[in-house]
VOLUM-933040 format. One record per residue (C-alpha): residue number from 1; residue in three letters; x, y, z. Coordinates in steps of 0.05 Angstrom, whole numbers. Layout:
k|r|c1|c2|c3
NUM|ALA|X|Y|Z;
...
***
This chain:
k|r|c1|c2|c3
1|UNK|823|2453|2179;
2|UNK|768|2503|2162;
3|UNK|791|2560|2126;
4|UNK|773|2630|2093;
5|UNK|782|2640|2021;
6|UNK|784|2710|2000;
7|UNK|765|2743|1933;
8|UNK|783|2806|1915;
9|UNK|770|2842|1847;
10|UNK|821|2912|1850;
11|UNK|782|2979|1827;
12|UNK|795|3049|1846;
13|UNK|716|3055|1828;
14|UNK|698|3005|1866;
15|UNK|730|2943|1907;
16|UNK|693|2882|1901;
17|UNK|713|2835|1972;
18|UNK|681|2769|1986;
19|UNK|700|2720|2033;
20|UNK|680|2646|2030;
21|UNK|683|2602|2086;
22|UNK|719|2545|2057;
23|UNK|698|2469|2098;
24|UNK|753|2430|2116;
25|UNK|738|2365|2071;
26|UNK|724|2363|2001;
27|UNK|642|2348|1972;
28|UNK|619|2409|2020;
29|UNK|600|2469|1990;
30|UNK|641|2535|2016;
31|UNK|583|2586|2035;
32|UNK|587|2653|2030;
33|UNK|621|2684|2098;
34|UNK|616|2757|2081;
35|UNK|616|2807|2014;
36|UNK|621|2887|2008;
37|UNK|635|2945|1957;
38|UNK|693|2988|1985;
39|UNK|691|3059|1945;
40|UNK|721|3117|1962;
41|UNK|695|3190|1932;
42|UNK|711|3198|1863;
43|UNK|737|3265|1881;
44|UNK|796|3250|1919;
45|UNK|860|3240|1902;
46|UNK|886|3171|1872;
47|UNK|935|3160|1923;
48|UNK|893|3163|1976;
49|UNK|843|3125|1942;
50|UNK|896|3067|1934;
51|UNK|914|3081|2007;
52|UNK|851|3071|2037;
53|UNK|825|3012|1997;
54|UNK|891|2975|2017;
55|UNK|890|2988|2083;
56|UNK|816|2979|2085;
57|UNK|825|2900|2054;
58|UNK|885|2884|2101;
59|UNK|855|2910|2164;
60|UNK|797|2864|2140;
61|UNK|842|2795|2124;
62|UNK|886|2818|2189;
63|UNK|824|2812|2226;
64|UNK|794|2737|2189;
65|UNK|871|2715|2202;
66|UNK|863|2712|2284;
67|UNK|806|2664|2269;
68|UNK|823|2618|2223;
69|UNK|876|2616|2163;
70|UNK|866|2651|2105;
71|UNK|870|2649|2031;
72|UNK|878|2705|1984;
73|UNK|859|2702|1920;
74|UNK|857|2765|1868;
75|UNK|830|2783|1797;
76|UNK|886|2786|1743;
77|UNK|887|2855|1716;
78|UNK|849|2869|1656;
79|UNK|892|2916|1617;
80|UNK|833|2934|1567;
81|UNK|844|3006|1583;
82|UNK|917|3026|1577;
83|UNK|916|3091|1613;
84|UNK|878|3060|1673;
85|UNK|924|2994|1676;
86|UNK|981|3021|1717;
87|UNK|929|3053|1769;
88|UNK|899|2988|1769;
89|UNK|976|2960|1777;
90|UNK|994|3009|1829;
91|UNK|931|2991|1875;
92|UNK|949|2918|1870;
93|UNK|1016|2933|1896;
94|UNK|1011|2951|1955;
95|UNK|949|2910|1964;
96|UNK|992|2847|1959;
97|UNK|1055|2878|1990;
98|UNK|1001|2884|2048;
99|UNK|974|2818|2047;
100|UNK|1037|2786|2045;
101|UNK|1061|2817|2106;
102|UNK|1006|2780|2139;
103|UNK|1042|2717|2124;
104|UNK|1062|2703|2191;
105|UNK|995|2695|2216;
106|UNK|976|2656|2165;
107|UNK|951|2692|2110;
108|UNK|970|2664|2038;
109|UNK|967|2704|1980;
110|UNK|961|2664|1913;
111|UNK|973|2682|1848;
112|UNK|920|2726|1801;
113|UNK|864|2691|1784;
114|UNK|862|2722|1703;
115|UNK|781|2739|1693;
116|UNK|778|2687|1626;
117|UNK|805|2635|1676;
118|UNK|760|2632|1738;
119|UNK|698|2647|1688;
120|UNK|721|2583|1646;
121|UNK|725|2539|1708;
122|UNK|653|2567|1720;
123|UNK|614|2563|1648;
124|UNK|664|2502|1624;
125|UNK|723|2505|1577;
126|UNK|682|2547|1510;
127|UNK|645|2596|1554;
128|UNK|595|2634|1517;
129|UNK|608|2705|1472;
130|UNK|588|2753|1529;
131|UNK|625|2707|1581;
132|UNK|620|2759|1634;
133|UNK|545|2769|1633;
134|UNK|547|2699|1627;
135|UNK|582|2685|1686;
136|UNK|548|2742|1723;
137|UNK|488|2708|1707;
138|UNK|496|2652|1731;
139|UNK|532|2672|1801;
140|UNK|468|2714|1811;
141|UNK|423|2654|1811;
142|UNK|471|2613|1860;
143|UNK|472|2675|1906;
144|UNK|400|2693|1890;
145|UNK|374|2734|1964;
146|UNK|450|2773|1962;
147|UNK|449|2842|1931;
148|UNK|514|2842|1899;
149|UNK|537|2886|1843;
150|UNK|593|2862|1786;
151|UNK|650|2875|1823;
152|UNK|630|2828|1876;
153|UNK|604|2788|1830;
154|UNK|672|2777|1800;
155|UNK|706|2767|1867;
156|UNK|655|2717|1891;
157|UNK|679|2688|1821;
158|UNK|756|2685|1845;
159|UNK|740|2666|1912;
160|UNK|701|2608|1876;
161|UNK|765|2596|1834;
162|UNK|808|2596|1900;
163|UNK|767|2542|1944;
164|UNK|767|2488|1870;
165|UNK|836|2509|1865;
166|UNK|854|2483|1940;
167|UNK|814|2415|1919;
168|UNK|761|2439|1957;
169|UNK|678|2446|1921;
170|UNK|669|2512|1883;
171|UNK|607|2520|1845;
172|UNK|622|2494|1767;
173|UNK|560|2488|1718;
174|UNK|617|2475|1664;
***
């Protein structure tokens, strides 16, 4: 059964979203169904910042879960800045207590996908000092023709993860 496997790398800056339409037998490459940069004015106030990107990303895999089911796949959080980490942690939650009350229609929300991990599976098990330019690098030649910034670039990277990780072909140049 074809399926969609979503990507999503968390900012209050900036929402990376990518969606990969995943083919139903394994040796076919998943190609790229859709990708967008949700931001919200800097201006306003956190809360409704979080508010609106998670209702913005569930409305989206609400509406890719009458199609077709639908995995969800997100960026582990990167914790390098202490004061941001529990923004970043409060935007997750209710992303994912959002997503998994789409369960029912068959939405499946998968554990975080931590950034060293789905750039490993990528670049190979000793990526490169610089691993996210690196990795950035090389998604940029794969989706050369789509304008996409880092934070898509990242969750094209955990969507990527997502469809190897359900045994399906993800691009590797590992």
């Amino acid at each position: 059964m074809k399926t969609f496997v979503v990507g999503l790398d968390l900012s209050l800056t900036g929402t990376g979203v990518v969606v990969l339409d995943a083919p139903a037998k394994p040796g076919t490459m998943a190609r790229l169904h859709h990708t967008e940069l949700i931001k919200v004015k800097g201006g306003d106030h956190r809360i409704y910042r979080v508010a609106t990107i998670a209702d913005y990303v569930n409305q989206q895999v609400e509406r890719l879960a009458k199609r077709r089911r639908v995995h969800v796949f997100v960026e582990g959080y990167s914790f390098n800045s202490a004061q941001r980490s529990h923004h970043l942690g409060e935007l997750g939650g209710v992303v994912r207590l959002f997503i998994l009350g789409l369960k029912k229609t068959g939405v499946e929300l998968h554990p975080d996908v931590p950034p060293a991990t789905w750039r490993k599976y990528l670049l190979g098990k000793n990526p490169p000092k610089g691993a996210k330019k690196a990795a950035h690098d090389v998604l940029a030649k794969v989706l050369e023709g789509h304008d996409m910034n880092g934070d898509q670039l990242d969750a094209y990277g955990v969507a990527n993860f997502g469809v190897a990780s359900l045994g399906l072909t993800g691009v590797s140049v590992g």
